[in-house]
C-alpha positions in Angstrom: -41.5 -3.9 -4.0 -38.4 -3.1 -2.1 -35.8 -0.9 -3.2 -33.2 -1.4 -1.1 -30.0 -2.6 -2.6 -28.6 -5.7 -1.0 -24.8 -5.7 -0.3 -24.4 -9.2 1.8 -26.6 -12.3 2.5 -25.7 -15.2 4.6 -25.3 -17.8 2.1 -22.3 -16.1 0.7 -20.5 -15.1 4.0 -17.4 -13.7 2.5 -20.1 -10.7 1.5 -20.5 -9.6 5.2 -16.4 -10.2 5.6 -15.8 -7.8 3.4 -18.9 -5.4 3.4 -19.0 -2.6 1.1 -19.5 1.3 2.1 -22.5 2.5 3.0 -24.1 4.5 0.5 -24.1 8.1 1.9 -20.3 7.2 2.7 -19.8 7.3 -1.4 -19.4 10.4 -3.0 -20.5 10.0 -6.2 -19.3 8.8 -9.8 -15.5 8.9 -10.8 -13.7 12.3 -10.8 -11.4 13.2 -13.3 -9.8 15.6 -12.3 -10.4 15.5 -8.1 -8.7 12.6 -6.0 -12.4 12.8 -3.5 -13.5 11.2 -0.6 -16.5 11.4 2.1 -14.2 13.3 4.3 -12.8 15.7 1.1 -15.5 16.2 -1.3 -13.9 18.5 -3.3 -11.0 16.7 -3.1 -7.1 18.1 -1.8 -7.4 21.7 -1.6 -3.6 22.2 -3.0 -3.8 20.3 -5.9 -1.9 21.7 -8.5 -3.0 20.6 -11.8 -6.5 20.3 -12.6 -6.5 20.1 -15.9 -4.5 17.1 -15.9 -6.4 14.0 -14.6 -5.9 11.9 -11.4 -3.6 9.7 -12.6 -1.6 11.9 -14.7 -1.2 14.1 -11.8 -0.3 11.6 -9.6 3.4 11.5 -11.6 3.5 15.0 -12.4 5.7 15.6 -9.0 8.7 14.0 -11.2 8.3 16.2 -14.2 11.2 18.8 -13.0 11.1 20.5 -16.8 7.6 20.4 -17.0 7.8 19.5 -20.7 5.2 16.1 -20.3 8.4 13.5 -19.9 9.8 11.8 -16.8 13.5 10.6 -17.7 15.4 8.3 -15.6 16.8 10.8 -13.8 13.6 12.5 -13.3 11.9 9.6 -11.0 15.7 9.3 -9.3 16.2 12.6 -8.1 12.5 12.2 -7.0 12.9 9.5 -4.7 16.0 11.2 -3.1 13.7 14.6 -2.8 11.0 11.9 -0.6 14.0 10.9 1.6 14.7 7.5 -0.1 18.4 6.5 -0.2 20.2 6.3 -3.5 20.5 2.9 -3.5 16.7 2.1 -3.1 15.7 5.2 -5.8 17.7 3.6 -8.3 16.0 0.2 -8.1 12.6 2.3 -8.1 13.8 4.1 -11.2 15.0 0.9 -13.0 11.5 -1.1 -12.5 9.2 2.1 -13.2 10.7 2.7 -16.8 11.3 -0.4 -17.9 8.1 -2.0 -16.6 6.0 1.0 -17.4 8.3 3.8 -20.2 7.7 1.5 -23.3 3.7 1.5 -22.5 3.2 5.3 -22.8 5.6 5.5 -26.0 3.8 7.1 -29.2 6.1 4.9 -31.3 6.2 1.1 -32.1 10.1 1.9 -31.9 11.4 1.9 -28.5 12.7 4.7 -27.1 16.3 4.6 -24.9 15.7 5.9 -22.4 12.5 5.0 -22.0 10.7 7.9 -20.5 6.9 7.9 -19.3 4.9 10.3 -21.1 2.6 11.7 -18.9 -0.7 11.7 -21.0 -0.3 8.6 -22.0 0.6 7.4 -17.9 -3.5 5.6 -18.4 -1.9 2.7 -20.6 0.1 1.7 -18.2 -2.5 1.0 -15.8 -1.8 -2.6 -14.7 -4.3 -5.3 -13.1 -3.9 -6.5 -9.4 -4.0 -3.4 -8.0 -6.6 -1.3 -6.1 -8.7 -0.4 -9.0 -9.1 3.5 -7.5 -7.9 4.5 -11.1 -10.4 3.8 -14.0 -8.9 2.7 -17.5 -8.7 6.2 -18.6 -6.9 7.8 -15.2 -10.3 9.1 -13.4 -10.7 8.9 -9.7 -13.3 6.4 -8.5 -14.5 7.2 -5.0 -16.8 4.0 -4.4 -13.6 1.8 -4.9 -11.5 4.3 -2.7 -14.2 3.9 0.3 -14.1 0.2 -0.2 -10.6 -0.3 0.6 -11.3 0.8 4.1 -14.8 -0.5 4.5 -13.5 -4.0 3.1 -10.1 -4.0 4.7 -9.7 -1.8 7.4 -11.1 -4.0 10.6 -9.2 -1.5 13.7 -9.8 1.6 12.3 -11.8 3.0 9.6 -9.2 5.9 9.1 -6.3 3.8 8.7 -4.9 0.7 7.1 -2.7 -1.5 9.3 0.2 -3.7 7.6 -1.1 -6.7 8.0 -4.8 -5.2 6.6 -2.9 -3.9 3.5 -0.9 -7.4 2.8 -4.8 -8.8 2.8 -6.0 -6.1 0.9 -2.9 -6.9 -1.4 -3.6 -11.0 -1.3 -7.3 -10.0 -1.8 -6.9 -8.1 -5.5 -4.6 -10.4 -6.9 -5.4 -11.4 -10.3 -5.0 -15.5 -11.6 -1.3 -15.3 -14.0 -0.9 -11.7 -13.3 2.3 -11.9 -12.1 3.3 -8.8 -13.4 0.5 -6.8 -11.7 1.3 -8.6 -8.1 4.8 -7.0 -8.2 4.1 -4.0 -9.0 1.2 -3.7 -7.1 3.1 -5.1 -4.1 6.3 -2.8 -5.1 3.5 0.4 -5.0 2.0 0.3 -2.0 5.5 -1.2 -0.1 7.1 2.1 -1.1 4.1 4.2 0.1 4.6 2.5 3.7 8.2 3.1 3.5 7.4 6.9 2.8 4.8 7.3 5.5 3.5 4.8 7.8 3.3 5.6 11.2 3.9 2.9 14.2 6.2 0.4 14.7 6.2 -3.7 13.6 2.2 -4.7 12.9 0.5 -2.0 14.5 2.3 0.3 12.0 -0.5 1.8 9.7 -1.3 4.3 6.7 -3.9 7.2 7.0 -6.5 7.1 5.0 -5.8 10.7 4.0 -2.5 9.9 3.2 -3.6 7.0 0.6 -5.9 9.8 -0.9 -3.4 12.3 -1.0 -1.1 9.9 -3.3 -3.3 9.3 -5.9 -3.5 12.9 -6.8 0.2 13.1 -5.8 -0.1 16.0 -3.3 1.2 13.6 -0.9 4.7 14.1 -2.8 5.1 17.5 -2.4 4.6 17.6 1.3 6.7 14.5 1.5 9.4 16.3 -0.3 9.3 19.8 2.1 9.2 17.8 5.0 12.8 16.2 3.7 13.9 19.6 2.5 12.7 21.0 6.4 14.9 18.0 8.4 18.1 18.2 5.9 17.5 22.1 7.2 17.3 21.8 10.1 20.5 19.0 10.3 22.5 21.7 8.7 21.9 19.4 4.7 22.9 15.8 6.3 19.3 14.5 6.1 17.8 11.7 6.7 18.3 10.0 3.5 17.7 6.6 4.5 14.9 7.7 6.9 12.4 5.5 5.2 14.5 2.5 4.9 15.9 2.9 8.8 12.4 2.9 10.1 11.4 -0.3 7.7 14.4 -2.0 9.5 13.5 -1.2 12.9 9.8 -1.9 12.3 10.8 -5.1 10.9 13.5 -5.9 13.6 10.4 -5.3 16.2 8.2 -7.6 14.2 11.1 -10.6 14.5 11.5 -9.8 17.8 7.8 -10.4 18.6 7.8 -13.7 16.1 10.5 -14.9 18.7 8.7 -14.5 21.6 5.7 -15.3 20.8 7.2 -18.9 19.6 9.4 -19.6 22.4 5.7 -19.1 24.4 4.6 -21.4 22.2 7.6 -24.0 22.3 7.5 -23.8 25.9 3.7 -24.1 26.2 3.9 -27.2 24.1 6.8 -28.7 26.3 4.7 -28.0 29.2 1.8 -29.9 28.1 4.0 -32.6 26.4 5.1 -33.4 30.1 1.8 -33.4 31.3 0.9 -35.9 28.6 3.9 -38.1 29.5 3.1 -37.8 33.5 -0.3 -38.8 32.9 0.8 -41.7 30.4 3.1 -43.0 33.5 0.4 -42.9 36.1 -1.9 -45.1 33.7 1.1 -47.4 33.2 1.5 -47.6 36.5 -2.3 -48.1 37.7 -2.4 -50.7 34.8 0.7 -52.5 36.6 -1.1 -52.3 40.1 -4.0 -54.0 38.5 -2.1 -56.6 37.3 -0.7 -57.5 40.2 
């Protein structure tokens, strides 16, 4: 008898579509404490608080007081630390605590301001989303090296935009329409904050992806804001985020254009081959007549 376990077979083709990690790729069972991958087994070597798990230490970047809390304020002045502009850190602040404060409350009463209590953040853990996290805030490796053996087609090391919006289509959940938003909301502000490229070829690295669930990637996010408001004597690039989404997405429109008016004029061209071709027929069917 065989032991080899059997990840795809051809009668279920969407199995070998989206194939699963090979085995020596996956580390091992969930971590609670490590955000690890086949490339960082023992997970980000600045990681600052091990005693907190995954998840909770994936929001611990916006606890300024350290006291266990995020406030409104808190996730706010976060944002602006990352290089997002005040109008889009406000929007990010309103949807996080009042989608997610009232969740990690200790109280049936809610509280108002609705803060997120950070060992509690495992509630809040909605559906539709990438399922990295277990229910109680560990790490899970096997599903981390699934998102790029499922999803990323190009290169194994990065997610393009269009593989993400597939990876996003693929984990949607039936009449989980909160978990689509904020799944979709997640991972739109993680391209905004770091994607390389330009239009569709812009992309995530895989060790960036990593690096946020542990919320490392923060931090660095946050020096290299604090370097380039240095280095413009404090101006910034506060909308840096934003201004590259708009020229990414004005190069994406720009392609869409071309690429139909090649298509509008290809169509017109073989239109008027059809309608030559329709005339000579006519007018062979005419001759005959005659």
């Amino acid at each position: 008898m065989s032991s080899k376990i059997v990840t795809a077979v051809d009668g279920a083709p969407i199995t070998k579509e989206y194939p699963l990690p090979r085995q020596e790729d996956v580390v091992s069972a969930p971590h609670a404490n490590k955000a690890v991958s086949k490339e960082h087994p023992d997970g980000s070597e600045d990681a600052r608080f091990q005693h907190l798990s995954v998840m909770q230490q994936h929001v611990k970047f916006f606890d300024f007081d350290n006291d266990g809390r995020i406030l409104p304020w808190d996730t706010y002045n976060g944002f602006r630390l990352m290089g997002f502009n005040m109008l889009y850190s406000f929007l990010a602040m309103c949807f996080i605590h009042l989608g997610l404060g009232y969740g990690t409350q200790e109280s049936w009463i809610p509280h108002p301001l609705c803060p997120i209590i950070i060992k509690n953040i495992h509630k809040v853990k909605h559906g539709s989303d990438s399922d990295v996290y277990d229910s109680e805030g560990r790490f899970r490796p096997q599903q981390f090296e699934e998102l790029f053996a499922k999803f990323s087609k190009r290169e194994q090391d990065k997610l393009y935009l269009g593989e993400m919006f597939n990876f996003l289509r693929r984990h949607q959940r039936p009449l989980d329409l909160f978990g689509w938003v904020a799944t979709l909301l997640e991972w739109t502000t993680l391209w905004l904050l770091c994607a390389e490229g330009r239009g569709f070829n812009s992309y995530l690295n895989k060790e960036q992806i990593r690096q946020q669930y542990d919320g490392t990637l923060f931090y660095k996010m946050a020096d290299k804001e604090a370097a380039i408001r240095k280095n413009t004597g404090g101006k910034g690039q506060k909308n840096e985020a934003v201004k590259s989404a708009i020229n990414q997405s004005a190069d994406a429109v720009q392609q869409g254009v071309k690429n139909a008016k090649q298509h509008a004029m290809n169509s017109a061209h073989k239109a008027g081959e059809k309608m030559e071709q329709l005339r000579d027929r006519t007018a062979q069917a005419a001759n005959k007549e005659e």
